[in-house]
C-alpha positions as CSV (number, residue, x, y, z in Angstrom):
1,X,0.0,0.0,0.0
2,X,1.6,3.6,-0.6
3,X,-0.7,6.8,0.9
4,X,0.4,9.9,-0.3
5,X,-1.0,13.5,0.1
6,X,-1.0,16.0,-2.3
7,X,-0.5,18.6,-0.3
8,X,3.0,17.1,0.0
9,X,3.3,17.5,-3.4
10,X,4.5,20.7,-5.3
11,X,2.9,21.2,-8.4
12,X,5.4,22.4,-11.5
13,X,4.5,24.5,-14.2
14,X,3.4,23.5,-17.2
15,X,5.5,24.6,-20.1
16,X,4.3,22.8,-23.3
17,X,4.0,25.2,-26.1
18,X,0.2,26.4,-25.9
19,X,-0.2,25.9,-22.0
20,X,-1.2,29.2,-20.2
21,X,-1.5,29.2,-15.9
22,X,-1.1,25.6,-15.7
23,X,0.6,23.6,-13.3
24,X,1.3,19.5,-12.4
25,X,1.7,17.9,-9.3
26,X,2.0,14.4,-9.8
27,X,0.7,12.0,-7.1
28,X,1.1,8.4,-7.9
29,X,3.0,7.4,-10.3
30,X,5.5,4.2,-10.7
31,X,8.0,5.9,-8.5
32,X,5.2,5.1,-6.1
33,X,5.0,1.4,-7.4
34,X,1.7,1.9,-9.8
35,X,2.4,-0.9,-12.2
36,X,0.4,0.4,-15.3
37,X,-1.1,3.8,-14.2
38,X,-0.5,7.6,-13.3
39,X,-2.5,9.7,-11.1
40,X,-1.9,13.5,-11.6
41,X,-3.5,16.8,-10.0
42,X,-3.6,19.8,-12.4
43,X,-4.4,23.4,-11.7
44,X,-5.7,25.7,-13.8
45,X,-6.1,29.4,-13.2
46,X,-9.0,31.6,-14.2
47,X,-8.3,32.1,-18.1
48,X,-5.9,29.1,-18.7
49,X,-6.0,26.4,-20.3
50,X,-4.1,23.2,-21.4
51,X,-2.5,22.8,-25.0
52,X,-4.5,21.5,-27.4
53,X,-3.1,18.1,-28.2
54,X,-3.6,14.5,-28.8
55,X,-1.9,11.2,-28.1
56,X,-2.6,7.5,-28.0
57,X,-3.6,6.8,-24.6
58,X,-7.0,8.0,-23.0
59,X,-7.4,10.9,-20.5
60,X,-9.6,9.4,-17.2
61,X,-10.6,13.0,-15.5
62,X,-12.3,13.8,-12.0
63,X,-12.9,17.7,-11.4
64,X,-12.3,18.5,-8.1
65,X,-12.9,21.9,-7.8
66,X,-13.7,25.2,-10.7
67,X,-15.7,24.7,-14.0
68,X,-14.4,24.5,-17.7
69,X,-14.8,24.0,-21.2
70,X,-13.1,20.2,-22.6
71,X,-12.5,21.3,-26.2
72,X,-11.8,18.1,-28.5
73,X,-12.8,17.1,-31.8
74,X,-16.2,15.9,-31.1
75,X,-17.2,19.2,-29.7
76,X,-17.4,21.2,-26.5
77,X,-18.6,20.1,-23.2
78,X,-19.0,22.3,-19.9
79,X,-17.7,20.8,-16.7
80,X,-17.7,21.9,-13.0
81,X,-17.0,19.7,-9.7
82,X,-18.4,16.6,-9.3
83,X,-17.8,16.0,-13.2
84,X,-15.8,13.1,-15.0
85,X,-14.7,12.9,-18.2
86,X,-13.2,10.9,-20.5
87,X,-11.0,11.9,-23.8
88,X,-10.5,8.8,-26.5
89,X,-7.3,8.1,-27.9
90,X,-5.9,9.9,-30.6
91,X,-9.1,12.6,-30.0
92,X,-7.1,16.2,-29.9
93,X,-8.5,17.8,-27.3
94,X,-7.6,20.7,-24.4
95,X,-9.0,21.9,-20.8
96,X,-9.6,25.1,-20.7
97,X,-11.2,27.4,-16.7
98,X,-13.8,29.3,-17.7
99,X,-14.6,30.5,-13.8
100,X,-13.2,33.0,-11.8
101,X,-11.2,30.5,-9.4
102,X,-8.7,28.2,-9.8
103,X,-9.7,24.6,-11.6
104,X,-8.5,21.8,-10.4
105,X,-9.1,18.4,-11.6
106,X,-7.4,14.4,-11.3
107,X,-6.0,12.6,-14.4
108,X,-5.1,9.5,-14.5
109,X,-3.4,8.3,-17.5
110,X,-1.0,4.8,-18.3
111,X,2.4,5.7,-17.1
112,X,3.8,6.3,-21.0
113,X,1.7,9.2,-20.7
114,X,2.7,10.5,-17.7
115,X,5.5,13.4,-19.3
């Protein structure tokens, strides 16, 4: 078993070409011993958003706190706490805070995905 709290955990800026007041605090992950999977906490401040980009592994998403816009191919979709989501493989796609706090919301992705 491994218990870990984020608020141990310092979350790093984003810096991908496209990202705007995002940052990454990554929670589990195989340093941790997860065998297949990453579990990362993002935060998104009022305005941001994440690049819009795809890949070939899905996105498994939990908003914790905020509301947004998921931006993708098949369309748009509001979110606010409480929400999951799920982007496909492949499906280009980005999470943009369209509130006046900060958004904050899990991902868990397979560990190749976890950049």
């Amino acid at each position: 078993m491994k218990h870990v709290s984020a608020n141990d955990r310092t979350p790093a800026p984003v810096n991908a070409e496209g990202a705007v007041d995002v940052s990454k605090a990554r929670l589990i992950t195989e340093e941790e011993g997860s065998p297949t999977v990453a579990m990362r906490l993002f935060e998104v401040g009022p305005g941001g958003n994440t690049p819009y980009h795809a890949h070939d592994w899905e996105h498994v998403v939990y908003v914790l706190e905020g509301k947004g816009r998921l931006t993708s191919e098949s369309g748009e979709a509001e979110f606010s706490a409480g929400d999951a989501l799920l982007t496909s493989p492949d499906e280009e796609h980005n999470f943009t805070n369209t509130g006046e706090t900060r958004l904050r919301f899990l991902c868990v992705v397979p560990l190749r995905g976890d950049a």
